[in-house]
C-alpha positions as a printed Julia matrix, in Angstrom:
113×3 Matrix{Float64}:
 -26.07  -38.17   -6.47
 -28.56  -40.75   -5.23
 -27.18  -44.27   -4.34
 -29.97  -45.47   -6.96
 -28.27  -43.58   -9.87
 -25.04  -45.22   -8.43
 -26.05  -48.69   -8.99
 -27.74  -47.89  -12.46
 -24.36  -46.47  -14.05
 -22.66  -49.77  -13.26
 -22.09  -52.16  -16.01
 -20.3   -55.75  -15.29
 -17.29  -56.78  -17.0
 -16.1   -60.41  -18.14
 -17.46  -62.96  -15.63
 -14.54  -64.24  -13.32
 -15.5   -67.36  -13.82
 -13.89  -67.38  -17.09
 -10.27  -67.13  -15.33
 -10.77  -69.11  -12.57
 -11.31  -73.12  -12.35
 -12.92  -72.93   -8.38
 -16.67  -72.88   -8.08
 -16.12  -70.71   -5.31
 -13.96  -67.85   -3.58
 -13.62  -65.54   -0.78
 -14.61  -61.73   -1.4
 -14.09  -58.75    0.68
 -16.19  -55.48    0.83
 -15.88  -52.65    3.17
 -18.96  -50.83    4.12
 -20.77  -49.01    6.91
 -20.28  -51.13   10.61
 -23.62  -51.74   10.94
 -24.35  -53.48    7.83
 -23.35  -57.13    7.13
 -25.52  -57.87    3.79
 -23.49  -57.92    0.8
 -25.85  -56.9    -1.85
 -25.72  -57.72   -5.52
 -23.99  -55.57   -7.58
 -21.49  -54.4    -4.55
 -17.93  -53.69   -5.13
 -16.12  -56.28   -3.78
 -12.06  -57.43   -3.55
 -10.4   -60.69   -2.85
  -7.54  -58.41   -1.27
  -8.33  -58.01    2.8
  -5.34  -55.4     2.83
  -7.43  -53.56   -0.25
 -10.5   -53.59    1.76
  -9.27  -53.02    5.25
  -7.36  -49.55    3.87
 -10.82  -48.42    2.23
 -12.71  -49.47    5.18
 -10.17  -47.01    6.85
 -10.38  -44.77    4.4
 -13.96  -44.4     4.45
 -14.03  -44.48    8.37
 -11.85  -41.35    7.95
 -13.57  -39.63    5.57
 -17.39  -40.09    6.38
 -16.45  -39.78   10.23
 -18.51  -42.83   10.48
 -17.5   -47.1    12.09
 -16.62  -49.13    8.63
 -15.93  -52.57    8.63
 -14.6   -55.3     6.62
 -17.82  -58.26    5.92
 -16.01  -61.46    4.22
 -18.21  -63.86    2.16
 -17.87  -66.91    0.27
 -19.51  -66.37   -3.03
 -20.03  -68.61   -6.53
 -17.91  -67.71   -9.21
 -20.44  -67.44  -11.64
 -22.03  -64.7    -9.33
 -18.39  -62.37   -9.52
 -17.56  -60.3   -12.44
 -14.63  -57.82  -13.22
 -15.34  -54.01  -12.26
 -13.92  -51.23  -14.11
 -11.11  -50.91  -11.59
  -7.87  -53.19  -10.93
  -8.49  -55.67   -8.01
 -12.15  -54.46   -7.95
 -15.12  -57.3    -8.72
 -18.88  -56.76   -8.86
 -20.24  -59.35   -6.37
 -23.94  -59.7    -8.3
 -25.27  -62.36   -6.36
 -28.13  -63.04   -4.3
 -27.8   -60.61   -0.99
 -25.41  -62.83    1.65
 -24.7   -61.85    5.03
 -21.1   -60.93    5.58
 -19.05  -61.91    8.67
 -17.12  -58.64    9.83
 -13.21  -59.61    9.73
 -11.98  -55.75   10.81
 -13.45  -52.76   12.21
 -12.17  -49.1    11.43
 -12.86  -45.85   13.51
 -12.85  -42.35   12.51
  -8.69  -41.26   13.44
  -7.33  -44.76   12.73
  -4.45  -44.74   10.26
  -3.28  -47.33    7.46
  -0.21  -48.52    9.32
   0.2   -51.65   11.27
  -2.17  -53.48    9.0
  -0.46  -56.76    7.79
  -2.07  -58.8     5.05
């Protein structure tokens, strides 16, 4: 399936803002090492352990470096995804600042939030 295809099938849920009194918070997003733009309508988390174990995950399973990029992000520009802990960062693009770094053969332990 094309990555385009992807991004059309996604459909935001309740903006976060509606929870949440901050104007801004920190979101999480693992993706390929050598990318650091967050792009709108990425899957995001505010849970580092959540995105370190799919940035292992992902290292593992596309035998490819995966990182972790943390940004600071607008509430009004994060909505709910369709999965628990998951948020739609739909933003402009921001560049990320890698907090971890995952190789193919690392494992999940040792990892402490």
């Amino acid at each position: 399936m094309r990555l385009l295809e992807l991004f059309e099938d996604r459909k935001l849920g309740p903006p976060y803002v509606d929870r949440n009194l901050n104007k801004a918070t920190i979101l999480y997003r693992a993706q390929l090492a050598n990318d650091n733009i967050v792009k709108p309508m990425s899957y995001t988390t505010m849970l580092l352990g959540f995105a370190r174990d799919h940035a292992v995950h992902m290292a593992n399973t596309e035998e490819e470096n995966y990182h972790v990029v943390k940004i600071f992000a607008k509430t009004n520009d994060i909505y709910h995804a369709e999965n628990p802990g998951e948020f739609y960062y739909n933003g402009p693009a921001k560049q990320g600042r890698s907090v971890f770094q995952a190789k193919p053969g690392d494992d999940f332990y040792g990892h402490d939030e």
